[in-house]
TIROMAR-268599 format. One record per residue (C-alpha): residue number from 0; residue in one letter; z, y, x. Coordinates in nm, 2 decimals. Each point is the difference from the previous one (the first is absolute). Last residue first. Layout:
N
{node NUM a {Z Y X}};
...
***
This chain:
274
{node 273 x {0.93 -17.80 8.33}};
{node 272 x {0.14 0.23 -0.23}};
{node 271 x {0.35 -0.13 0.08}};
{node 270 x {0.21 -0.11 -0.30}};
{node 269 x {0.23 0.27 -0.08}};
{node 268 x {0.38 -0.02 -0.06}};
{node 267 x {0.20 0.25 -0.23}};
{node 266 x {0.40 -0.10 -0.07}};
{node 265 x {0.27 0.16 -0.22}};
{node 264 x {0.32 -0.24 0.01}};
{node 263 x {0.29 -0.01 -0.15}};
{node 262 x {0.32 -0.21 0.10}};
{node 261 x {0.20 -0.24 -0.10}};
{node 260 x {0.36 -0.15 0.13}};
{node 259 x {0.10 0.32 0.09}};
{node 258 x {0.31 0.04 -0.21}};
{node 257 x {-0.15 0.27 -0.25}};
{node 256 x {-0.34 -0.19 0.02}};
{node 255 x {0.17 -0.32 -0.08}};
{node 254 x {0.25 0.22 -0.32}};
{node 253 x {-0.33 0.12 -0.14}};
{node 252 x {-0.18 -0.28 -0.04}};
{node 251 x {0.29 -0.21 -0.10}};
{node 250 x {0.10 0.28 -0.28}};
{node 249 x {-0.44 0.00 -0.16}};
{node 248 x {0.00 -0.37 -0.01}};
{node 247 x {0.38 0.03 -0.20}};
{node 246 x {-0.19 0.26 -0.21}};
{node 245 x {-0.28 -0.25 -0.05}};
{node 244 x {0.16 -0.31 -0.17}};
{node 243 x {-0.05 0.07 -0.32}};
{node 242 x {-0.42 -0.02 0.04}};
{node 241 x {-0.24 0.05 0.29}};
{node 240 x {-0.28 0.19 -0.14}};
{node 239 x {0.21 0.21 -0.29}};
{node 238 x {0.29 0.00 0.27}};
{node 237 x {-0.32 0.27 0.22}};
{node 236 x {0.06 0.22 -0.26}};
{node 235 x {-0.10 0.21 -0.31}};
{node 234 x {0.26 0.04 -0.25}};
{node 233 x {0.21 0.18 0.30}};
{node 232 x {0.41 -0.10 -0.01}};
{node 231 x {0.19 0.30 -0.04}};
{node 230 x {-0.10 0.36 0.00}};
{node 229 x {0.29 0.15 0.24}};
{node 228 x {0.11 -0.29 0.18}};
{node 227 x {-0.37 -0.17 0.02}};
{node 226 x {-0.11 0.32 0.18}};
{node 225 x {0.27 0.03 0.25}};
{node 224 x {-0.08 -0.41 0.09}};
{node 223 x {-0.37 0.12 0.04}};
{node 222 x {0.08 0.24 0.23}};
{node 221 x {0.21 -0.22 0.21}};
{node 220 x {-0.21 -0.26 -0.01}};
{node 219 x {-0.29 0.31 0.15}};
{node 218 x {0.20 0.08 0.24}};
{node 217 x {0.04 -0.37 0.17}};
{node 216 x {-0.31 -0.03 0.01}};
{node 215 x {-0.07 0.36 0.19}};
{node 214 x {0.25 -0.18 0.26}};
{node 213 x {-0.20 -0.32 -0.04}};
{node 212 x {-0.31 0.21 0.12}};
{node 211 x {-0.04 -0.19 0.35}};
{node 210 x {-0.32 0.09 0.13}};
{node 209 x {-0.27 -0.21 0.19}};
{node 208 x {-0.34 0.20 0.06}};
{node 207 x {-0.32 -0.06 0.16}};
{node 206 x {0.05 -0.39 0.05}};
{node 205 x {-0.31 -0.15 0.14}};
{node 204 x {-0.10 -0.36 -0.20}};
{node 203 x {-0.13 -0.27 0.24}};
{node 202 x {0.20 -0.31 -0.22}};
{node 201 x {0.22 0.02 0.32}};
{node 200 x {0.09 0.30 -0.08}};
{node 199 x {0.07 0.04 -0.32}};
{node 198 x {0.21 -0.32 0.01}};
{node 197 x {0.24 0.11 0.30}};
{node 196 x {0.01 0.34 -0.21}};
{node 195 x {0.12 -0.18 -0.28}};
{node 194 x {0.25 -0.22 0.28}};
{node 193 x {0.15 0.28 0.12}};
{node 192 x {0.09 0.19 -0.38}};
{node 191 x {0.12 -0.32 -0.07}};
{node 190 x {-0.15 -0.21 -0.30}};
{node 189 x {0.12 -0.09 -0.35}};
{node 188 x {-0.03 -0.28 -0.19}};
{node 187 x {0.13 -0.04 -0.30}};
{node 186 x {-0.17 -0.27 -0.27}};
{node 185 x {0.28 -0.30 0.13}};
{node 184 x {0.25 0.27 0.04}};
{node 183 x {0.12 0.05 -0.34}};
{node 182 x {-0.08 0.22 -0.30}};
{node 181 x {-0.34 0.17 0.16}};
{node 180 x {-0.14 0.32 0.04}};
{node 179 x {0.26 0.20 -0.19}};
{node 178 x {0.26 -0.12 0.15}};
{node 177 x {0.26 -0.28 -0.08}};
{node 176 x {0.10 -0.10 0.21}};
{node 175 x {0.19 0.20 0.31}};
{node 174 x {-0.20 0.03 0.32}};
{node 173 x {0.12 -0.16 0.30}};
{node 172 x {0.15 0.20 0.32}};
{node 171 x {0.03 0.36 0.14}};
{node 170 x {-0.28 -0.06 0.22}};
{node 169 x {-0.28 0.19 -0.25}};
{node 168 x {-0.26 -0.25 -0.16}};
{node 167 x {-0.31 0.17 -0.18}};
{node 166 x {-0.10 0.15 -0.26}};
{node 165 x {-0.33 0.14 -0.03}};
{node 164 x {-0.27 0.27 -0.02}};
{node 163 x {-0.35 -0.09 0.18}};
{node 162 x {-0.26 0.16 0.02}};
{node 161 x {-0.34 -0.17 0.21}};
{node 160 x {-0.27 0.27 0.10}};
{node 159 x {-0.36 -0.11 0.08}};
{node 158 x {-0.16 0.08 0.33}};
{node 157 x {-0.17 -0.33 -0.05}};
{node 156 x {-0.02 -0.12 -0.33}};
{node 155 x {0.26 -0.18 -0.16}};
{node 154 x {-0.01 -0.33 -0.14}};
{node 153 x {0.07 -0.21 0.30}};
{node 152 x {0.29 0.21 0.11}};
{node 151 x {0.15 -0.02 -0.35}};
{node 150 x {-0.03 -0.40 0.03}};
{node 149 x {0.15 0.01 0.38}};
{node 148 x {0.27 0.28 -0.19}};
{node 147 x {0.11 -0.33 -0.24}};
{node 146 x {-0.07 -0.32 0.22}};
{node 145 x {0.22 0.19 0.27}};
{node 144 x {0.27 0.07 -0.23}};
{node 143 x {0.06 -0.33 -0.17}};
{node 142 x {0.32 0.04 -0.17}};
{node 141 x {-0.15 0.27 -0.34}};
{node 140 x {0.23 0.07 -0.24}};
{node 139 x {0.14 0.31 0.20}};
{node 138 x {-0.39 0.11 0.11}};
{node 137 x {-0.03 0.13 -0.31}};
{node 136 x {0.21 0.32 -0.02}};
{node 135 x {-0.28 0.22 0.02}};
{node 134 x {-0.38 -0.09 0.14}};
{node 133 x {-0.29 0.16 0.09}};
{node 132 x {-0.34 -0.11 0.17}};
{node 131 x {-0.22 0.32 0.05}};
{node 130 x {-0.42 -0.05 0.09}};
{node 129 x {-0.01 -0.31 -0.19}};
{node 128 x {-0.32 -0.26 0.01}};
{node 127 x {0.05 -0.09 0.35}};
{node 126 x {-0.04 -0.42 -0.04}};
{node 125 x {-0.01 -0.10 -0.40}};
{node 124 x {0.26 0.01 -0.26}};
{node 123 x {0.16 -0.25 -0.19}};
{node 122 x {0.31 0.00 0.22}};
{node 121 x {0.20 -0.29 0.18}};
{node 120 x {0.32 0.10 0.05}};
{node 119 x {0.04 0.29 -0.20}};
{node 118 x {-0.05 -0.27 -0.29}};
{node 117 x {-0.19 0.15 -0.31}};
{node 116 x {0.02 0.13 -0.34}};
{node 115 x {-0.31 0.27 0.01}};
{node 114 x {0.04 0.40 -0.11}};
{node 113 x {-0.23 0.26 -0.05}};
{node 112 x {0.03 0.32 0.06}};
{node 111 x {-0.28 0.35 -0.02}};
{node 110 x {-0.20 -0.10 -0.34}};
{node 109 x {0.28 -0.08 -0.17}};
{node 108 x {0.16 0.33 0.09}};
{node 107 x {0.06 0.18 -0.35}};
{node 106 x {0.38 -0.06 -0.03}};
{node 105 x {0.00 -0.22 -0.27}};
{node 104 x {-0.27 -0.20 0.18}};
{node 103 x {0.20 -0.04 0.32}};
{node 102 x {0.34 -0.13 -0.25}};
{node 101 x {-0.20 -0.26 -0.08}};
{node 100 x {-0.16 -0.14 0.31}};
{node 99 x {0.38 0.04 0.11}};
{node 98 x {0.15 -0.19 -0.25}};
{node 97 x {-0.23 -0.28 0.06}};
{node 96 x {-0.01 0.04 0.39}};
{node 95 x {0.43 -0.03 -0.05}};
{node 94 x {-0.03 -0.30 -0.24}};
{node 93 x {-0.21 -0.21 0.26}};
{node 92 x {0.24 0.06 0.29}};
{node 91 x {-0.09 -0.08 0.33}};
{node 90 x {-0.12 0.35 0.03}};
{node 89 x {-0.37 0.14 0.15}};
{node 88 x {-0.06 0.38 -0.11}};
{node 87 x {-0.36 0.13 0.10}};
{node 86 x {0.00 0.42 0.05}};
{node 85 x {-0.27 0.20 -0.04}};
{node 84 x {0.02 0.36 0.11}};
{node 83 x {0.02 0.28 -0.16}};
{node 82 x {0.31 0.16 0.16}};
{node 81 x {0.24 0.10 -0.24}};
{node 80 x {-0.09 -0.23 -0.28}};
{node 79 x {-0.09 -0.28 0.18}};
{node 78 x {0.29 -0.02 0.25}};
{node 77 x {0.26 0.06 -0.30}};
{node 76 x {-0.16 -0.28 -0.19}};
{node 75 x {0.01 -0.22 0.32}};
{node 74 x {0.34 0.07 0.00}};
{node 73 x {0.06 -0.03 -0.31}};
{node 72 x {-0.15 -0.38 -0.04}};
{node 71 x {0.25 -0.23 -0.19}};
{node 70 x {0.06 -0.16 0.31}};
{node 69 x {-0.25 0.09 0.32}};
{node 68 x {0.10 -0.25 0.20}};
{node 67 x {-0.27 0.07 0.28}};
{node 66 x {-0.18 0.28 -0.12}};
{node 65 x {-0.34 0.02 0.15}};
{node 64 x {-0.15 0.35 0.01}};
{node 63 x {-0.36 0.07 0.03}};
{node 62 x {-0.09 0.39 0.14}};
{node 61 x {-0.25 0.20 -0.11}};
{node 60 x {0.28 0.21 -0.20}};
{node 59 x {0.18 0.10 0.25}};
{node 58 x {0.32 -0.12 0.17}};
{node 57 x {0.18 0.20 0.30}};
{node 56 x {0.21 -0.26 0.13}};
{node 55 x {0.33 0.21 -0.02}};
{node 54 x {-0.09 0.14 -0.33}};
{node 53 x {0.00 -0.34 -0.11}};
{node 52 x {0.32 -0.12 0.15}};
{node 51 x {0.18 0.31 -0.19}};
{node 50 x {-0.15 -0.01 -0.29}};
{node 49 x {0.13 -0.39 -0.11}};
{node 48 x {0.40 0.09 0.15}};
{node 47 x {-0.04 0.33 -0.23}};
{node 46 x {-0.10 -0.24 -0.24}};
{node 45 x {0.27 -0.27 -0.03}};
{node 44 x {0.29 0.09 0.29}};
{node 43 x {0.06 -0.39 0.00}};
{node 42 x {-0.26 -0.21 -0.20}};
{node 41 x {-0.15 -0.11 -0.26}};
{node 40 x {-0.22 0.34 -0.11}};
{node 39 x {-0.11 -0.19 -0.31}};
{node 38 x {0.36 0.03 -0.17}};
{node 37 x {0.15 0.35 0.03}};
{node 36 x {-0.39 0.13 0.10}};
{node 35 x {-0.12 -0.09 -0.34}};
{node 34 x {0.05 0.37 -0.20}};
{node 33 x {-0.10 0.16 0.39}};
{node 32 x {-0.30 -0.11 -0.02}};
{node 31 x {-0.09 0.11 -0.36}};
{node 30 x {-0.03 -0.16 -0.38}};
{node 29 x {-0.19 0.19 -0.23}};
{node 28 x {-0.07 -0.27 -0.28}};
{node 27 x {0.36 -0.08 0.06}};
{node 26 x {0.19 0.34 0.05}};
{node 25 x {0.29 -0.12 0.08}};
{node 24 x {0.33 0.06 -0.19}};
{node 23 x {0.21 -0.27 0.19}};
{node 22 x {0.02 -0.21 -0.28}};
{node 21 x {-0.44 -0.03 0.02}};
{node 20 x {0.05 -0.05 0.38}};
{node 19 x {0.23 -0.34 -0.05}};
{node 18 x {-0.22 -0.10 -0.29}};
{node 17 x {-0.27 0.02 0.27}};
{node 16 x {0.17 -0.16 0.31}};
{node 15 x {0.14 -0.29 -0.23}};
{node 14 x {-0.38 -0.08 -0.17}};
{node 13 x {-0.13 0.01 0.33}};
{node 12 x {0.25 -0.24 0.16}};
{node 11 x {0.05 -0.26 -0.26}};
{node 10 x {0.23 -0.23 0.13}};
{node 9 x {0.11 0.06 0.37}};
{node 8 x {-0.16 -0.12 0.33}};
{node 7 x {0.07 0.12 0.29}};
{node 6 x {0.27 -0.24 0.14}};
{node 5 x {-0.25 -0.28 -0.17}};
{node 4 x {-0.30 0.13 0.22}};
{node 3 x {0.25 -0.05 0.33}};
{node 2 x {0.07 -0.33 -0.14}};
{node 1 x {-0.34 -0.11 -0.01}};
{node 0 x {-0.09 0.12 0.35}};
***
């Protein structure tokens, strides 16, 4: 787990991301969703990826929200904001619940997220407390599957929604290192689409929808490569969280989903009501 944290962790975080918005001409006592979403929404497809599992849920604002993973804490923000609900972060990173507490307050939703360094594993929370468990691009650092959606099992209530938005391991053979979830494979480890739904399963979870969106993946690096051609290299960016080595993270990931060796996945499980 330590060397997951250490592939995460870089220098100064907060004081990077805010030096990084004040060059880019943001607002900063006035700072917005969207002014954070090129760096807090850590993953592919960012928010439109975020919005798009929600509104397939359905979430309101009774409704607790655990976010498994939950990085510097935009989607949670996102959730929060649009929805009303309260959502719990839980990251294995102590610097990422920092920066997020913070950034929460700037925004004005303190009093809706709250964040907790913890092990997915084995979480600090109690039996049923969560009526939505959610998770994006997590699961990739994670090798024991079964101990990880057994633990979100146990904490969500019955009738309770799981979402999930990962990578995971297409036939076209091994991943290229570096990427951005991990440098080499000894943090990497990805699961089949077969054997996810194997784990689901067998934990009691019911799948209610499995979709592939690597295709709308794939259109949205292409966008973004259009944009960097024409504006050059964005101030605010995901290399500010994982350093000089990121655009090479950022060609690997591209270049195993173009040749099948990854894949996308959109997934919504429920645990039985009874």
């Amino acid at each position: 787990m330590l060397k997951v944290e250490q592939h995460y962790s870089l220098g100064n975080l907060e004081q990077t991301i805010l030096l990084a918005l004040e060059r880019a001409g943001k607002e900063m006592d006035q700072l917005t969703l969207d002014d954070l979403a090129q760096i807090d929404e850590f993953h592919i497809r960012g928010p439109e990826a975020t919005s798009e599992m929600a509104e397939e849920i359905g979430l309101d604002e009774k409704m607790q929200i655990l976010d498994v993973g939950s990085g510097l804490g935009g989607p949670s923000r996102r959730l929060a904001a649009n929805y009303g609900c309260r959502v719990t972060g839980l990251d294995l990173t102590e610097a990422y619940c920092r920066v997020a507490e913070a950034l929460s307050i700037r925004l004005g939703l303190g009093h809706l997220v709250s964040y907790h360094t913890g092990n997915a594993l084995d979480m600090p929370f109690e039996d049923m407390r969560f009526d939505v468990l959610w998770t994006q691009h997590a699961a990739m650092n994670i090798g024991e599957k079964a101990q990880l959606y057994s633990e979100m099992y146990r904490v969500l209530k019955p009738g309770g929604h799981l979402a999930i938005y990962d990578v995971v391991a297409g036939p076209g053979g091994e991943v290229y290192y570096p990427v951005p979830w991990a440098r080499d494979p000894s943090i990497s480890f990805l699961t089949t689409e077969d054997e996810m739904r194997h784990f689901l399963e067998a934990t009691g979870f019911n799948i209610t929808s499995w979709r592939d969106t690597t295709d709308a993946g794939l259109a949205w690096f292409a966008a973004k490569s259009a944009q960097i051609k024409k504006q050059g290299k964005p101030i605010v960016g995901y290399h500010l969280l994982l350093g000089a080595d990121f655009p090479q993270m950022a060609r690997n990931q591209l270049r195993g989903f173009k040749e099948n060796r990854m894949a996308l996945l959109q997934v919504i499980a429920k645990r039985p009501a009874n």
